[in-house]
C-alpha positions as CSV (number, residue, x, y, z in Angstrom):
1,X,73.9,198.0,-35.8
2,X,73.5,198.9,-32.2
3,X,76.5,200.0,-29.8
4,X,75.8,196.6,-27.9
5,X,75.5,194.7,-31.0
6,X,79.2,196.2,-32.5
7,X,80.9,195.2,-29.7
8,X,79.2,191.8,-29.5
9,X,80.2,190.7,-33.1
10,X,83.9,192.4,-32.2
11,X,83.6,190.0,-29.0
12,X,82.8,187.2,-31.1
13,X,85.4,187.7,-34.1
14,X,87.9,188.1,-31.8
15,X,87.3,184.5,-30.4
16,X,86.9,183.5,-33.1
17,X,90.0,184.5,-34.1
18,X,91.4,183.4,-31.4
19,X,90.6,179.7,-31.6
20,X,91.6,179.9,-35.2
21,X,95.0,180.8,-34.4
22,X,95.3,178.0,-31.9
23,X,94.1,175.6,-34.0
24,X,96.5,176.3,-36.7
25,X,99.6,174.1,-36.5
26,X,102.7,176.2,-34.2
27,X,106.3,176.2,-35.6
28,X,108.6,174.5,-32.8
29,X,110.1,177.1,-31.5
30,X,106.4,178.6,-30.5
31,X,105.2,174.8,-29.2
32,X,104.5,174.9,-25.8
33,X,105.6,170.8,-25.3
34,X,108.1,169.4,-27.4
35,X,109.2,165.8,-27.9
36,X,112.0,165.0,-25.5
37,X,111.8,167.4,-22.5
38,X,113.6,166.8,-19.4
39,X,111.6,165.0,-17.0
40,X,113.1,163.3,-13.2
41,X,111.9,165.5,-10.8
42,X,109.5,162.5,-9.6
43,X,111.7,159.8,-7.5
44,X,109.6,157.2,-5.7
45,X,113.3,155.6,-4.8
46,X,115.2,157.0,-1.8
47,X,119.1,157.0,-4.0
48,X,119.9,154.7,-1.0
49,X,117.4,152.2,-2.4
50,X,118.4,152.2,-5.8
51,X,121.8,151.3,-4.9
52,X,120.2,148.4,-2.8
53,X,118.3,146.7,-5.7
54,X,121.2,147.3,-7.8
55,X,123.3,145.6,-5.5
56,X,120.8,142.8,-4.9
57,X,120.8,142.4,-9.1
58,X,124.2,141.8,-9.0
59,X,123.5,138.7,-6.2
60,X,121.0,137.1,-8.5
61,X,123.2,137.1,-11.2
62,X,125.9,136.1,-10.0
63,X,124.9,133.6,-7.2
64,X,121.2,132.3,-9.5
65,X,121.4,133.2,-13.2
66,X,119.8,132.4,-16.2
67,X,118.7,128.9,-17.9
68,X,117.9,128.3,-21.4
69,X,119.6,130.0,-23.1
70,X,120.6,128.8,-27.0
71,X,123.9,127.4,-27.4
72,X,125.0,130.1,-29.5
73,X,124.3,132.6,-26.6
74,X,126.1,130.2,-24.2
75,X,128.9,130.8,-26.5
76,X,128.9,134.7,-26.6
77,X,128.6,135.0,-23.2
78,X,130.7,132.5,-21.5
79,X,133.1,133.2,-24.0
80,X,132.6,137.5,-22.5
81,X,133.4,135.6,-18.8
82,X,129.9,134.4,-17.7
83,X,130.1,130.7,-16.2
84,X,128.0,128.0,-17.6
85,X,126.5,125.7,-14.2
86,X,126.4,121.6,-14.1
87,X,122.8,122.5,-14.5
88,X,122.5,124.7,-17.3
89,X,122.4,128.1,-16.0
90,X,124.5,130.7,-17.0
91,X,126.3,133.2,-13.8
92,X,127.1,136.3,-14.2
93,X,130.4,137.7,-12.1
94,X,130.5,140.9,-11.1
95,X,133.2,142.3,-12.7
96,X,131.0,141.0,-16.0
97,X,128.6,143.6,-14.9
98,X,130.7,146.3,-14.3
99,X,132.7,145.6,-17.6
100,X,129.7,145.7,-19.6
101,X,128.2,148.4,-17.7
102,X,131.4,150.5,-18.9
103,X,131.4,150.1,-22.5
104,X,127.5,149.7,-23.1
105,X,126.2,151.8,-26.1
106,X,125.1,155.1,-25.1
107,X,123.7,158.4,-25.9
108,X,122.3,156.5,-29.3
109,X,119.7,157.7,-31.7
110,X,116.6,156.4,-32.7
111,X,115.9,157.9,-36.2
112,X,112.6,158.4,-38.0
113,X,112.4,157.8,-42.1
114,X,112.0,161.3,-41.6
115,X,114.9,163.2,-39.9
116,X,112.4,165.6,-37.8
117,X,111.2,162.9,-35.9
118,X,114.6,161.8,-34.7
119,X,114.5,160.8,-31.1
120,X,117.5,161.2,-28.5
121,X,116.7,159.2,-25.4
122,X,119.0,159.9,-23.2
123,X,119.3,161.9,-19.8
124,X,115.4,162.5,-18.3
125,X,114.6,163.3,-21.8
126,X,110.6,162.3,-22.1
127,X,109.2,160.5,-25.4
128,X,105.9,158.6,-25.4
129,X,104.8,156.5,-27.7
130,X,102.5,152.9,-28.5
131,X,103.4,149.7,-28.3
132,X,101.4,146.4,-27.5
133,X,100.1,143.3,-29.1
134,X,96.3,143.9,-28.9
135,X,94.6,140.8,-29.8
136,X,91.2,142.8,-30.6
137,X,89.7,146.5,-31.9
138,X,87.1,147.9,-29.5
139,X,84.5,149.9,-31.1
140,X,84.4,152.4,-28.6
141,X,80.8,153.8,-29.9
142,X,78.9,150.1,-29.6
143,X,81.7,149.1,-27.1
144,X,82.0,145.4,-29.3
145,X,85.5,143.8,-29.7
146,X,86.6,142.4,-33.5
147,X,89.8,140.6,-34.3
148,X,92.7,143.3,-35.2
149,X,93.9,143.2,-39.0
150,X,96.7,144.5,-40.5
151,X,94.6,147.2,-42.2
152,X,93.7,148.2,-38.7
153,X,97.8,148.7,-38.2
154,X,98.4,150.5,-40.9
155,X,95.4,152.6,-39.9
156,X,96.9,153.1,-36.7
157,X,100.0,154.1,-37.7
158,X,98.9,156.8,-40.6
159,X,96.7,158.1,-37.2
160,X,99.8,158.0,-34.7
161,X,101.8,160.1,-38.0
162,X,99.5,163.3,-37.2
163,X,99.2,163.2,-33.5
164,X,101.8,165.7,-32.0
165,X,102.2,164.3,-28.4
166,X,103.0,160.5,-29.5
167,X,106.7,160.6,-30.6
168,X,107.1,156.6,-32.1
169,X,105.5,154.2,-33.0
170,X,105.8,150.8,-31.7
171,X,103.1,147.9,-33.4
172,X,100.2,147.6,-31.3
173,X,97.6,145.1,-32.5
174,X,97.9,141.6,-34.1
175,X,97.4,140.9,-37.9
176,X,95.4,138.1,-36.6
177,X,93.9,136.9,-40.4
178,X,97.5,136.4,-41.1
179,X,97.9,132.6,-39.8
180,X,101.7,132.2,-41.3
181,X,104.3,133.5,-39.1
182,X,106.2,134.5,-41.4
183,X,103.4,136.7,-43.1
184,X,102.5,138.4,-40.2
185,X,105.9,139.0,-39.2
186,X,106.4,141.1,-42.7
187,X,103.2,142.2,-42.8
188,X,103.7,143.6,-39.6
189,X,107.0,145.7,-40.1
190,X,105.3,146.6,-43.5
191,X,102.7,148.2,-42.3
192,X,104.1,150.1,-39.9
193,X,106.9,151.4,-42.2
194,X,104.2,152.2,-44.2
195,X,102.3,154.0,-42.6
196,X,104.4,157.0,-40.3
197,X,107.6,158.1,-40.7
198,X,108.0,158.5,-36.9
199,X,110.8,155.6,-35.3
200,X,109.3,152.2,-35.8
201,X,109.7,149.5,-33.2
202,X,107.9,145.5,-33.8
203,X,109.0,142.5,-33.4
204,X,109.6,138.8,-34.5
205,X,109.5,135.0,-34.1
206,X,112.0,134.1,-35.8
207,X,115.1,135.3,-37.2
208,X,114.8,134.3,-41.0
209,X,111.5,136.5,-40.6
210,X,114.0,139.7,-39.3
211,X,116.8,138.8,-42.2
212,X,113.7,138.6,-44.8
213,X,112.3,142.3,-43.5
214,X,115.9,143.5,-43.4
215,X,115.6,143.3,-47.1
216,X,112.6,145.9,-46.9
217,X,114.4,148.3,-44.5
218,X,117.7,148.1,-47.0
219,X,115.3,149.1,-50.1
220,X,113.5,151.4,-48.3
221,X,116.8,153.1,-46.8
222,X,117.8,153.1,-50.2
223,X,120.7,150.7,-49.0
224,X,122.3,148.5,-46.7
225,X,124.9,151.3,-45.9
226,X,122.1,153.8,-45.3
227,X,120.5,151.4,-43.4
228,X,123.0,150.8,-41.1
229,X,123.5,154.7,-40.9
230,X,120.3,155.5,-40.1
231,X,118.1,152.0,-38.4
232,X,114.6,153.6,-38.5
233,X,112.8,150.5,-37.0
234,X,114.0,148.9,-33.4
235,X,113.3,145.2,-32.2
236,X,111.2,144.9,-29.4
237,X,112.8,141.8,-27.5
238,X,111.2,139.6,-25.0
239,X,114.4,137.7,-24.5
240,X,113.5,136.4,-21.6
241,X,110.4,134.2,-19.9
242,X,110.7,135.6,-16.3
243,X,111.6,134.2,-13.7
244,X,115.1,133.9,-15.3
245,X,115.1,132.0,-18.1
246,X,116.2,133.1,-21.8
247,X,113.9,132.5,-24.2
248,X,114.8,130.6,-27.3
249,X,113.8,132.0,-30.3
250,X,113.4,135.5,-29.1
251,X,117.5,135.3,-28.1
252,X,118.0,134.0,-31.8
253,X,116.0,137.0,-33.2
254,X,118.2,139.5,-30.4
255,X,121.2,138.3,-31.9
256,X,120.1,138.8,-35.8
257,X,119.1,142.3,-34.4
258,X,122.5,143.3,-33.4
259,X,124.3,141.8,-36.1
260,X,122.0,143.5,-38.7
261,X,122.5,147.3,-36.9
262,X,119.0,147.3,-35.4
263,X,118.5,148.6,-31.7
264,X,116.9,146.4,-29.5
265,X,114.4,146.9,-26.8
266,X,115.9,144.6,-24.0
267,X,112.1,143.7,-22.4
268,X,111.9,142.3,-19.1
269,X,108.0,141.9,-18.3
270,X,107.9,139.6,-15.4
271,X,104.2,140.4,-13.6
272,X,104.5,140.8,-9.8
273,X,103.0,138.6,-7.8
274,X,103.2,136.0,-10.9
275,X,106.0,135.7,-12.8
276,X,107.9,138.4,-10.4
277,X,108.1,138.3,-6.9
278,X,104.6,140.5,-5.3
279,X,107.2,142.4,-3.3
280,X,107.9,145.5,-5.9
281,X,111.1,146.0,-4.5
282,X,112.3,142.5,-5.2
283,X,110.0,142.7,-8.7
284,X,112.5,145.1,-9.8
285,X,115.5,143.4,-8.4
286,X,114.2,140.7,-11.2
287,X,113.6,143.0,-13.9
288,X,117.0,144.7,-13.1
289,X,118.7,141.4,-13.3
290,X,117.0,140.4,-16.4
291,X,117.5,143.3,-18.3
292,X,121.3,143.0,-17.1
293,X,122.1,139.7,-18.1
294,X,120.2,141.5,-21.8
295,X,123.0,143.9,-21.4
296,X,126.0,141.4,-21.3
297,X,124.6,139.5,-23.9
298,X,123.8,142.6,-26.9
299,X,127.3,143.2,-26.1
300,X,129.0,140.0,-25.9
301,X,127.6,140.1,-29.9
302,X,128.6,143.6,-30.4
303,X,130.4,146.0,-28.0
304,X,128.7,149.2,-27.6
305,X,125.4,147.5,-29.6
306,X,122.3,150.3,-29.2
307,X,119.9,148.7,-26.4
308,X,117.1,150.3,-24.6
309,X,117.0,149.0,-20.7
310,X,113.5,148.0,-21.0
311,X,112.3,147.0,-17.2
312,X,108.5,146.7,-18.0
313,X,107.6,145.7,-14.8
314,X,103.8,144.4,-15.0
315,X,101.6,144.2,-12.1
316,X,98.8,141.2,-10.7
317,X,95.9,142.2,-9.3
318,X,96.2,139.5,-6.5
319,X,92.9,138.9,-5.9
320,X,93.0,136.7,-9.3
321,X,95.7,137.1,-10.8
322,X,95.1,138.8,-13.7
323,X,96.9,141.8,-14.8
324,X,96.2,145.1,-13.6
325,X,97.6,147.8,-16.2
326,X,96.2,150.3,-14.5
327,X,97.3,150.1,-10.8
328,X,99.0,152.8,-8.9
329,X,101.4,149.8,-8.2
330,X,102.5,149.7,-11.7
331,X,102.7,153.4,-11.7
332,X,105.2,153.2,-8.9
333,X,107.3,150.2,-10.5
334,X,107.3,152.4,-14.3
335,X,108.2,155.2,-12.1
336,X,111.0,153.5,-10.6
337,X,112.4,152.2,-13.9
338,X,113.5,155.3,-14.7
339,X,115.3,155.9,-11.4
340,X,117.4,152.8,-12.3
341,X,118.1,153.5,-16.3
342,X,119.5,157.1,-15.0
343,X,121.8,155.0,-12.6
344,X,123.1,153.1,-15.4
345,X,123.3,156.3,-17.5
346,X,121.4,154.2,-20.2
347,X,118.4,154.5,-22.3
348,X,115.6,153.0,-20.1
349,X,112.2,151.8,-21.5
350,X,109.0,151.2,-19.7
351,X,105.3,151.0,-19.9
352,X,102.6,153.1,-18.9
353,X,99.0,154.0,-20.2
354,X,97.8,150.2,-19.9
355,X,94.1,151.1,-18.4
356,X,92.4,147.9,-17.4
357,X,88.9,149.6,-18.0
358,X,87.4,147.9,-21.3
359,X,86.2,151.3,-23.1
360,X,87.8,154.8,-23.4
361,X,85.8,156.1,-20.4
362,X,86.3,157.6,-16.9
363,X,88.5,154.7,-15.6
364,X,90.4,154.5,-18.8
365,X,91.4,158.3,-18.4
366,X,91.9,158.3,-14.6
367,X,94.3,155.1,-14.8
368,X,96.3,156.9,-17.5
369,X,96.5,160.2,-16.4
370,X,98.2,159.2,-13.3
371,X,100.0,157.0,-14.4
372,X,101.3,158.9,-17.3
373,X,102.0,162.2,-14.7
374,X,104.1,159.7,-12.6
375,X,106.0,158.2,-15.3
376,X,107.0,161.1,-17.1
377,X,107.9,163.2,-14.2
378,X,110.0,160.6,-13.0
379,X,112.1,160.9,-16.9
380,X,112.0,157.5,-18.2
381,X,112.9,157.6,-21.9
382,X,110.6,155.9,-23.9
383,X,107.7,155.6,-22.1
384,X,105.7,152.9,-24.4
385,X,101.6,151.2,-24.9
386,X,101.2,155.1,-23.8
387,X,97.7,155.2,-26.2
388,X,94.5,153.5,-27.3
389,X,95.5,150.6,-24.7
390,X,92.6,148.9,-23.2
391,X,91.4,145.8,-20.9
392,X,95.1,145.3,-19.5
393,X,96.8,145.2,-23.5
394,X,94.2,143.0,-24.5
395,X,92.3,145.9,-26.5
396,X,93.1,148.6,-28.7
397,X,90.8,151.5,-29.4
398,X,90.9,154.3,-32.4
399,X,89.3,156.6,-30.4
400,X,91.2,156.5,-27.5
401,X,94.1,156.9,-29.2
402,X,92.9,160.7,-29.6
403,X,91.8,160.8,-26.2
404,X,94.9,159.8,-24.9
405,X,97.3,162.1,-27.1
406,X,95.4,165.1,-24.9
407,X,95.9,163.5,-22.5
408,X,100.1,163.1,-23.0
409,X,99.9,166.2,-23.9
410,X,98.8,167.5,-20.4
411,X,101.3,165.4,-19.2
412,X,104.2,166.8,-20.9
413,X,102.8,170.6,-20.2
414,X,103.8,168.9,-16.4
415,X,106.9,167.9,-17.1
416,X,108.3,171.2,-18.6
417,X,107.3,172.9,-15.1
418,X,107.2,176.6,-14.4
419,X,109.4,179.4,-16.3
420,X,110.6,181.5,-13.4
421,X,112.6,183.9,-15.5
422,X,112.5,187.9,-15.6
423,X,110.6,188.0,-18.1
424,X,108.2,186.0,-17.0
425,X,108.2,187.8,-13.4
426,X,108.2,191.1,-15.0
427,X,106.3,193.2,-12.6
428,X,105.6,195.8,-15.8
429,X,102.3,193.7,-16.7
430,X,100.7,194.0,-13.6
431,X,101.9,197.9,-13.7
432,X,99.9,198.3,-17.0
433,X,96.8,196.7,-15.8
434,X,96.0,198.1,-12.5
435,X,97.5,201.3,-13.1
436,X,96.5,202.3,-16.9
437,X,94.9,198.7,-18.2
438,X,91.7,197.8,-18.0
439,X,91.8,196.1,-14.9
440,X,92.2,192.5,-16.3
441,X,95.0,190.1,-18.4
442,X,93.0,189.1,-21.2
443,X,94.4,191.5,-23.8
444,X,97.7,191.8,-22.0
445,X,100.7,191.7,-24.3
446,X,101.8,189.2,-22.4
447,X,98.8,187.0,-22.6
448,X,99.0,187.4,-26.4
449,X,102.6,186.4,-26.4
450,X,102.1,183.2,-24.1
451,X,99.1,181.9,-24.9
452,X,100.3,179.7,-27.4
453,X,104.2,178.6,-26.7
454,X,103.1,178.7,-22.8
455,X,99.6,176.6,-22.8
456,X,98.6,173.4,-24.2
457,X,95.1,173.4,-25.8
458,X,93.5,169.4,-26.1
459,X,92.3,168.2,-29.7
460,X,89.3,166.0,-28.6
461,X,88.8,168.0,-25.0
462,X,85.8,170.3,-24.4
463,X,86.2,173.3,-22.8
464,X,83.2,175.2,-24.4
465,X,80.4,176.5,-21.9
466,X,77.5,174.5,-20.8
467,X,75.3,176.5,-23.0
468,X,77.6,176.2,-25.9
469,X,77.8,172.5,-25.4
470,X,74.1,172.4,-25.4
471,X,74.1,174.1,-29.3
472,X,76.6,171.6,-30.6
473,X,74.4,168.9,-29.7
474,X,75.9,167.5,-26.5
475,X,78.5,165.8,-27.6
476,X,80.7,163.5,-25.2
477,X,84.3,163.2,-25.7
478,X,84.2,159.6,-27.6
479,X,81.9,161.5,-30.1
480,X,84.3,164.2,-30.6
481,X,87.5,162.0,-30.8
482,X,85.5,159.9,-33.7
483,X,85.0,162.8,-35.5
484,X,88.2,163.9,-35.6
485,X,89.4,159.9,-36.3
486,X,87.0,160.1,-39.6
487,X,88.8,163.3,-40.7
488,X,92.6,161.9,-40.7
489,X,91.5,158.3,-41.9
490,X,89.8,160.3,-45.3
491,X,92.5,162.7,-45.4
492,X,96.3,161.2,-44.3
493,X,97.7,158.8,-46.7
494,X,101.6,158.7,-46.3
495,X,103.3,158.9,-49.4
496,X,106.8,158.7,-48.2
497,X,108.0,154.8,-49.7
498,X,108.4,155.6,-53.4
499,X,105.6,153.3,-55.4
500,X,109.0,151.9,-57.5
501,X,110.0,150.8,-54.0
502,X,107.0,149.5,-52.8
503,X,106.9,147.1,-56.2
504,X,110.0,145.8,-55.3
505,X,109.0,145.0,-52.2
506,X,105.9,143.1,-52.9
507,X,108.1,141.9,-55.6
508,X,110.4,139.9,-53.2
509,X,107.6,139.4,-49.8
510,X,104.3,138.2,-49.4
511,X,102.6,141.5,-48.6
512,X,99.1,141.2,-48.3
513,X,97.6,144.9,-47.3
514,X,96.5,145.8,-51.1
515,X,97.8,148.7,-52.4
516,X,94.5,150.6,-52.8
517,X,93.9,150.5,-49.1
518,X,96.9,152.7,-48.7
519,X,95.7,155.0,-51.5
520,X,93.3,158.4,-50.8
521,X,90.0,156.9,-52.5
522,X,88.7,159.1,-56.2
523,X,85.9,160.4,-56.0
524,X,83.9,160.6,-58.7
């Protein structure tokens, strides 16, 4: 072997080496993003302004309120020291506010089956993760749109378990062969449950459905005591139909949801220029007050009850008035939610990620990535529908859901910023190199050290030179991200509900995902 040759294959081993090593899965305290780092330094809210739309909350509430609500929440509440109107609605006093602002739940966790995944939203702590009720699957290789399943769910969910930069997991598509309510409602917690051991968050239609899949989350807690100890799952609550009116069934579910231990998602989604005023100021004076009058009434049930602020303030596209998931207008509003949960000091919840584009392509990355870098840099908590969301919610994609992990985790290398520390301005380095080195970092200790804990690598991302994209066959980022889907969907089959608990499970509930779809297939 020639001179040129040696160092060639030494060239060639070492980068190979390399990539091996980065590939390789990095113990925490090496990981250069981690869930739960402290975002906020993004405020698109002067503090002057926040206290405005606060203030202008309290005014709605007191001076408008809230009709239809259920006569059992008319009780809780007016019994708290909200006043029930001639016509219906239900005020809210100030001091209401205040009171409940005082001794709402705080500083709550949101556990995972498993206790690594154990969230702590509070603060500007960051976590992303899905949510959604996707009506269809886009097959983002013949770009065609199915009806979702619950198999797709489940699928979903045993995908979202590997991915590093998604830190729950919150149901995202419809079991739409499941025509019972109550079946899908099951079905749905089941799957999910079933299929990550990350936090959990779905919802319901009604509340016998909740009380019937409490009995699941007592067996699989291994009691009602560890249960309550430990509520892995959290109800997403759209307890109100904006513009301020309670909704129904949903308030019936909210209050089985307290009383059961469960957290619940307080979700406010009025849509400007709909269902919210088109002013965004005055769309989040709605949300605000919506997700207030929430507030009073989680703890008119149960003072101190764990619930997440969640001011998902959607956006029209006012040319139609269709929603626009996408828009740097809905990045601001996300953006701004988090500016108003810190107020509070609570756990705020918002949206981001929701691209309007119909396939995981240009437009569905440039809508997300900016959104997502505004969102999480302004330090909302749970940042939810962060991946696979297409075609304004209406679409969920495999595919992107890879895609989109990268691109969270890009996101998050933002929001951890800059170490400015002496080690990292040791001037020693740059001593070495021009003075003894070789003239460039690439071997530096310091490069060795940092080029793991420091930099985030993507997963489906190619970085690989033109010539070296050329010998792997061209491939575009939608083929890589299937490849890597095929791999986890043949390989990742949770195993974490004992198969005695499973039994009696199906045992007691109509669960229709058959057991061999959650088992690795034999091969023979």
């Amino acid at each position: 072997m020639s001179e040129v040759e040696s160092i060639t294959a030494r060239r060639g081993g070492a980068r190979a080496a390399r990539r091996a090593a980065r590939a390789a899965p990095l113990p925490d305290n090496l990981r250069p993003v981690m869930p739960g780092m402290t975002g906020g330094r993004y405020k698109p809210l002067l503090e002057a302004d926040v206290v405005k739309i606060h203030r202008a909350a309290l005014d709605v509430l007191e001076q408008i309120g809230l009709a239809d609500a259920p006569p059992s929440g008319i009780e809780y509440m007016t019994r708290a020291g909200a006043q029930l109107t001639p016509q219906g609605r239900l005020l809210f006093p100030r001091s209401l506010v205040e009171d409940t602002l005082a001794r709402a739940g705080r500083h709550f966790v949101l556990h995972g089956q498993d206790p690594k995944h154990d969230l702590e939203p509070w603060g500007s702590r960051v976590y992303f993760g899905t949510a959604g009720a996707a009506v269809h699957i886009v097959n983002a290789k013949t770009g065609e749109y199915r009806d979702s399943t619950t198999q797709d769910l489940y699928n979903i969910a045993r995908v979202v378990d590997t991915l590093d930069h998604l830190h729950f997991y919150q149901r995202s598509v419809v079991c739409r062969e499941l025509v019972e309510p109550l079946e899908m409602d099951v079905n749905t917690a089941y799957a999910c449950v079933s299929g990550t051991t990350k936090h959990v968050g779905t919802s319901w239609v009604r509340p016998e459905h909740l009380e019937a899949s409490l009995e699941m989350l007592h067996l699989i807690a291994g009691g009602e005591e560890q249960w309550r100890a430990r509520p892995f799952v959290s109800q997403s609550n759209c307890f109100v139909v904006p513009p301020l009116k309670f909704a129904y069934d949903a308030c019936l579910c909210l209050e089985t949801a307290v009383r059961g231990g469960m957290p619940v998602l307080l979700l406010s989604a009025g849509q400007a220029g709909a269902t919210a005023p088109a002013a965004l100021a005055t769309a989040l004076v709605q949300e605000v007050a919506e997700c207030l009058a929430g507030l009073v009434y989680v703890n008119a049930i149960k003072p101190g009850a764990p619930a997440i602020f969640g001011t998902w303030c959607f956006v029209s596209d006012l040319r139609t008035g269709a929603m626009s998931g996408g828009s740097p207008e809905q990045a601001l509003l996300s953006a701004a939610s988090a500016q108003l949960s810190h107020y509070y000091d609570l756990t705020g919840g918002t949206a981001s990620g929701m691209s309007d584009a119909k396939l995981p392509d240009i437009q569905s990355g440039y809508e997300k990535a900016y959104n997502h870098a505004l969102v999480g840099n302004a330090g909302v908590n749970l940042i939810y529908e962060s991946a696979g969301m297409l075609a304004s919610l209406l679409g969920f994609s495999m595919e992107s859901l890879l895609i989109d992990n990268d691109i969270i985790g890009a996101v998050q290398r933002t929001i951890k910023g800059i170490d400015v520390s002496d080690e990292s301005l040791s001037l020693e380095t740059i001593r070495k190199v021009c003075l003894e080195g070789p003239g460039h970092f690439l071997g530096a200790d310091q490069t060795l050290q940092r080029m793991q804990k420091e930099y985030v690598y993507p997963s489906v991302g190619d970085r690989s030179s033109p010539n070296e994209w050329v010998v792997q066959g061209r491939p575009g980022i939608v083929e890589r991200a299937v490849r890597k889907l095929d791999t986890i969907l043949a390989d990742h089959y949770p195993t974490h509900i004992p198969d005695a608990v499973d039994e009696a499970i199906r045992a007691r509930l109509p669960i229709r995902l058959p057991r061999e779809a959650m088992r690795r297939p034999v091969k023979t």
